[in-house]
LOLUMKOL-47506 format. One record per residue: residue number from 1; residue in three letters; chain; x, y, z of N, C-alpha, C in turn. Coordinates in steps of 0.1 Angstrom, whole numbers. Layout:
residues N
 pos code unit  n_c1  n_c2  n_c3 ca_c1 ca_c2 ca_c3  c_c1  c_c2  c_c3
 NUM  ala    A     X     Y     Z     X     Y     Z     X     Y     Z
...
END
This chain:
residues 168
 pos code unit  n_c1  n_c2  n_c3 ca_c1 ca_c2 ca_c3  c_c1  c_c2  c_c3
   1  unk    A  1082   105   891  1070   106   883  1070   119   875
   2  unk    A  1069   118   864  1066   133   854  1050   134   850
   3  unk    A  1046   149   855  1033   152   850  1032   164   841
   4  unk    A  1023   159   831  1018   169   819  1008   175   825
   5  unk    A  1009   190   821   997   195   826   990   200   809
   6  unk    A   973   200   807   972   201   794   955   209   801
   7  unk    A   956   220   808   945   226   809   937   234   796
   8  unk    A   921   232   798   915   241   786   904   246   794
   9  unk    A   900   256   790   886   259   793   880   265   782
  10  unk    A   866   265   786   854   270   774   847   279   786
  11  unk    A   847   294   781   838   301   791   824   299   778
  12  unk    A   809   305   786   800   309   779   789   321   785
  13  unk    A   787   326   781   781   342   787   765   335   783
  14  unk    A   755   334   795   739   331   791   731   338   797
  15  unk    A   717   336   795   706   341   807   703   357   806
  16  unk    A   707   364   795   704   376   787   693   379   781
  17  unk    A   676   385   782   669   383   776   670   396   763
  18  unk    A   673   392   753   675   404   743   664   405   737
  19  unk    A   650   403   739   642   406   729   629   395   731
  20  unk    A   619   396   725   605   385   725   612   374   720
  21  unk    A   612   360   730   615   348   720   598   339   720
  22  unk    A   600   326   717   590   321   715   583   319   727
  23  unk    A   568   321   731   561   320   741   564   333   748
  24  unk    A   567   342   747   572   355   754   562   365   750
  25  unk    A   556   376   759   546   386   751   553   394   743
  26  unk    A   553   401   734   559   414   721   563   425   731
  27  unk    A   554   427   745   559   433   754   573   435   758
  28  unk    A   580   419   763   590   420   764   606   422   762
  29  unk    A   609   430   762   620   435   761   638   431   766
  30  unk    A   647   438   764   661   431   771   661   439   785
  31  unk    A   665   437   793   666   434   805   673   453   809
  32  unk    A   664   457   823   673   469   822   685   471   829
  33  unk    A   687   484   819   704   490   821   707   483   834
  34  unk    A   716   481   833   723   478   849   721   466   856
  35  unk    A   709   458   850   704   450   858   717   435   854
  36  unk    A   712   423   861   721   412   859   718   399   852
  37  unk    A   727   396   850   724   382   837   731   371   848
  38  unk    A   728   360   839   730   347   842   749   341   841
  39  unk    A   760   341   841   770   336   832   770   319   837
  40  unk    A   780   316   830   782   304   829   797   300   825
  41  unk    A   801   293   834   814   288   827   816   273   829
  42  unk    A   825   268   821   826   253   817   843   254   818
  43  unk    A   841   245   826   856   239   828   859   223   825
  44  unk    A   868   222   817   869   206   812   875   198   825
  45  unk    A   876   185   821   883   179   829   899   182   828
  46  unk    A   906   183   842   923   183   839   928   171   835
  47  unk    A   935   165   825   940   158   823   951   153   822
  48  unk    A   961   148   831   976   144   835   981   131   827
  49  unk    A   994   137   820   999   124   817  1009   119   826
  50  unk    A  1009   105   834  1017   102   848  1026    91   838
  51  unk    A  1042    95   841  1049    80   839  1057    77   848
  52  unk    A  1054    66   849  1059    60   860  1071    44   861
  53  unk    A  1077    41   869  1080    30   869  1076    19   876
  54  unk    A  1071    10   867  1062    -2   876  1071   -12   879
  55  unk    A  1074   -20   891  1078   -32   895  1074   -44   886
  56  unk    A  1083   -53   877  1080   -63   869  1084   -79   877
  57  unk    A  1099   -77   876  1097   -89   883  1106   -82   898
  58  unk    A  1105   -86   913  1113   -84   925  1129   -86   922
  59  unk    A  1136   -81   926  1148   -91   927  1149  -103   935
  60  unk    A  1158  -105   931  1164  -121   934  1175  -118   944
  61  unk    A  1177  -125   956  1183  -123   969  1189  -138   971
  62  unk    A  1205  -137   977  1209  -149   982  1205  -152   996
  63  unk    A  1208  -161  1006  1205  -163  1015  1213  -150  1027
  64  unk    A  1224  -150  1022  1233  -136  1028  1224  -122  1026
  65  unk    A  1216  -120  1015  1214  -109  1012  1218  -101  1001
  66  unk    A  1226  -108   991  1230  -106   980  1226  -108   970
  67  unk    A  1227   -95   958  1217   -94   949  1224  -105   936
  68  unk    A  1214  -115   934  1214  -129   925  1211  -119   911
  69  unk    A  1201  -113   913  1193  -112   899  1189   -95   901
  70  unk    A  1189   -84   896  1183   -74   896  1169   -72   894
  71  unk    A  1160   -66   902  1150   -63   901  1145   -56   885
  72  unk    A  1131   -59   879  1126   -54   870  1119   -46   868
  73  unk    A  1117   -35   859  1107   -26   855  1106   -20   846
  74  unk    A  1091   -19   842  1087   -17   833  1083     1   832
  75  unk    A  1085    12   824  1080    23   820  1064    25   818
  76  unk    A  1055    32   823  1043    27   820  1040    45   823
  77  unk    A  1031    48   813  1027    60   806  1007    63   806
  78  unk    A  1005    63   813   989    66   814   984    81   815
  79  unk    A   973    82   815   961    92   815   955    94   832
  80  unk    A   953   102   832   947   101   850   938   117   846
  81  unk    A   927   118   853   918   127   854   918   135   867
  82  unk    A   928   146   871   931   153   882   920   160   887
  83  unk    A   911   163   880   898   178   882   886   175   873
  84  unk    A   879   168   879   866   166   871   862   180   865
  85  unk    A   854   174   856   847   188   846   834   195   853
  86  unk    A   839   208   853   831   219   860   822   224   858
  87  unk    A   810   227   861   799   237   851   795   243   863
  88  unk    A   796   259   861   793   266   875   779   281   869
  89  unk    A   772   285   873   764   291   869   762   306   885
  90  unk    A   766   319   876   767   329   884   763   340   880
  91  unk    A   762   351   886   754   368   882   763   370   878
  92  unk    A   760   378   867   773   387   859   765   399   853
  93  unk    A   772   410   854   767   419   846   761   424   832
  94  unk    A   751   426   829   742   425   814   754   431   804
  95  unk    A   752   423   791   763   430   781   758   446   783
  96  unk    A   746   454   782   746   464   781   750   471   789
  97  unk    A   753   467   802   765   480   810   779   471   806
  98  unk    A   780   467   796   795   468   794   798   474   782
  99  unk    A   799   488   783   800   501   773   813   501   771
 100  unk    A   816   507   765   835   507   762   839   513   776
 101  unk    A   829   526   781   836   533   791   836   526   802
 102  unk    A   821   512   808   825   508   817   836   497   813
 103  unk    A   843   494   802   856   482   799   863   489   805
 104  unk    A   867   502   799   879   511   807   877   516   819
 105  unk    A   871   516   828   870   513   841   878   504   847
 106  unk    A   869   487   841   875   477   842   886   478   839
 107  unk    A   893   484   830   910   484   828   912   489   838
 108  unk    A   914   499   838   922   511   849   921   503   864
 109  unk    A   909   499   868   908   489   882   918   477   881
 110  unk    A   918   470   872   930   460   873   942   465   872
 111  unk    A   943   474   865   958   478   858   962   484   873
 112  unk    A   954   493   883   958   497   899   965   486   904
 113  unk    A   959   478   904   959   464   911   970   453   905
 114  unk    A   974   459   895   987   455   888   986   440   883
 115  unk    A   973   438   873   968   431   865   967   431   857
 116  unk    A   968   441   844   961   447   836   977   453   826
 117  unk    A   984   450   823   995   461   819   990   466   802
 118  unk    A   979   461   795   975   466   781   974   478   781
 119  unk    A   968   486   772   961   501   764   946   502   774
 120  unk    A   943   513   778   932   516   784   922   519   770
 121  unk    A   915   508   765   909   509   751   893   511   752
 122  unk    A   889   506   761   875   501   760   869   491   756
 123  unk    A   880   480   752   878   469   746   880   458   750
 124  unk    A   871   445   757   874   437   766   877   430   756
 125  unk    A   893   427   757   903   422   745   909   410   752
 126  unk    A   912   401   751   924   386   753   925   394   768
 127  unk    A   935   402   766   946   406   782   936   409   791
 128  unk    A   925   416   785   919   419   794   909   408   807
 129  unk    A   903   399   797   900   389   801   906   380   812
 130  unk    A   921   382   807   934   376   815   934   383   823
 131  unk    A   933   391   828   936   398   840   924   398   849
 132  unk    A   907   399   844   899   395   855   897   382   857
 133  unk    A   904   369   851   902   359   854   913   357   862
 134  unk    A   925   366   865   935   364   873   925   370   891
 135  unk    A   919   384   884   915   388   898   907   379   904
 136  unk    A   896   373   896   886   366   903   892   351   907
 137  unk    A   903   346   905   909   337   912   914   337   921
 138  unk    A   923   348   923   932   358   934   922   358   947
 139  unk    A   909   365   945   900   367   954   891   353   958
 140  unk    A   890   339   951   885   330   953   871   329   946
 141  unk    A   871   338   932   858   335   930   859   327   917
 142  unk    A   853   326   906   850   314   898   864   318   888
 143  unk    A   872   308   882   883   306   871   876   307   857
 144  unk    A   873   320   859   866   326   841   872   336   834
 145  unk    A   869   342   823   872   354   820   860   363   818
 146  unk    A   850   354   820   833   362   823   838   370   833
 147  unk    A   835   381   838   833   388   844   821   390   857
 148  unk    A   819   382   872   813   382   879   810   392   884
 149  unk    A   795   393   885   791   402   894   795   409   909
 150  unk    A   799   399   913   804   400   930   823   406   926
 151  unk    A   828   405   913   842   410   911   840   425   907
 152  unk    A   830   427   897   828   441   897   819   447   907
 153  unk    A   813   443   914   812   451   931   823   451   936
 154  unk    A   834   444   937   843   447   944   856   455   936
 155  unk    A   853   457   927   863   466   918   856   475   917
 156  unk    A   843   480   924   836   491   927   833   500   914
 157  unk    A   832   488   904   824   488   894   806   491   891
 158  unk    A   803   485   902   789   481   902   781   483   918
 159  unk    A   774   488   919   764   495   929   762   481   938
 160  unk    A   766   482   950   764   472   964   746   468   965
 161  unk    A   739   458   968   733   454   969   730   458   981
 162  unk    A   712   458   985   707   463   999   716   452  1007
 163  unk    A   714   441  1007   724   432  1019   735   435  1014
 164  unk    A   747   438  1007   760   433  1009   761   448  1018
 165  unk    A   749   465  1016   754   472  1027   751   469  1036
 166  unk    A   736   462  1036   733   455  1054   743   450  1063
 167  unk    A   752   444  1055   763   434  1061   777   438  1062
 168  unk    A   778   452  1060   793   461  1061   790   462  1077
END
């Protein structure tokens, strides 16, 4: 059996309030420094191409056990759906604490951890992305390049929660 693998994903960053939207008082403002947003990622279905060989006709047997006729088959080429499509919704850090200087944090913490081999730029660039969607797999948490909350507490990026010290 030969399988194609043809993965894609779509991340999307949500749940940011940047400003008064409709029904909202003029009061309200974006969300403070530090605090946490909503993310979101979307993962498609995996999709395999399986081919295979199908049995067409049995062979043909003499009474001894000898092959009369050779068995048949046909090549057969389908679709199969390995990983239904994902939609996962998690805390992530507000774009506003992602300053250049906290990116390059985030560099230099992966790049330790031998993730990261880019330019310490400030700029949460392609590689970089690749490399926290490598950590946050590594450690079991969501297949994104969003940036989870619970990854930057643990890249000791981001200030521990009254319970996660309760629970040291």
């Amino acid at each position: 059996m030969i399988r194609t693998v043809a993965p894609i994903a779509l991340f999307v960053l949500s749940g940011c309030v940047s400003g008064p939207g409709p029904g909202m008082p003029s009061e309200a403002t974006a969300p403070p420094v530090g605090s946490t947003c909503t993310g979101r990622a979307v993962t498609p279905a995996r999709i395999e191409t399986v081919t295979e060989q199908v049995l067409v006709t049995p062979a043909r047997l003499d009474d001894a056990g000898n092959v009369l006729e050779p068995a048949g088959y046909q090549t057969v080429t389908r679709q199969q759906i390995t990983r239904d499509r994902q939609e996962v919704t998690f805390d992530t850090p507000c774009p506003d604490l992602l300053t250049p200087e906290f990116v390059a944090s985030l560099q230099r913490a992966l790049r330790v951890r031998g993730l990261y081999q880019g330019p310490i730029s400030g700029v949460f660039d392609p590689a970089t992305g690749r490399a926290v969607r490598d950590f946050q797999v590594a450690r079991g948490d969501h297949d994104t390049t969003v940036l989870t909350l619970a990854s930057a507490r643990a890249l000791g990026l981001v200030a521990l929660d009254r319970d996660s010290l309760m629970n040291r």
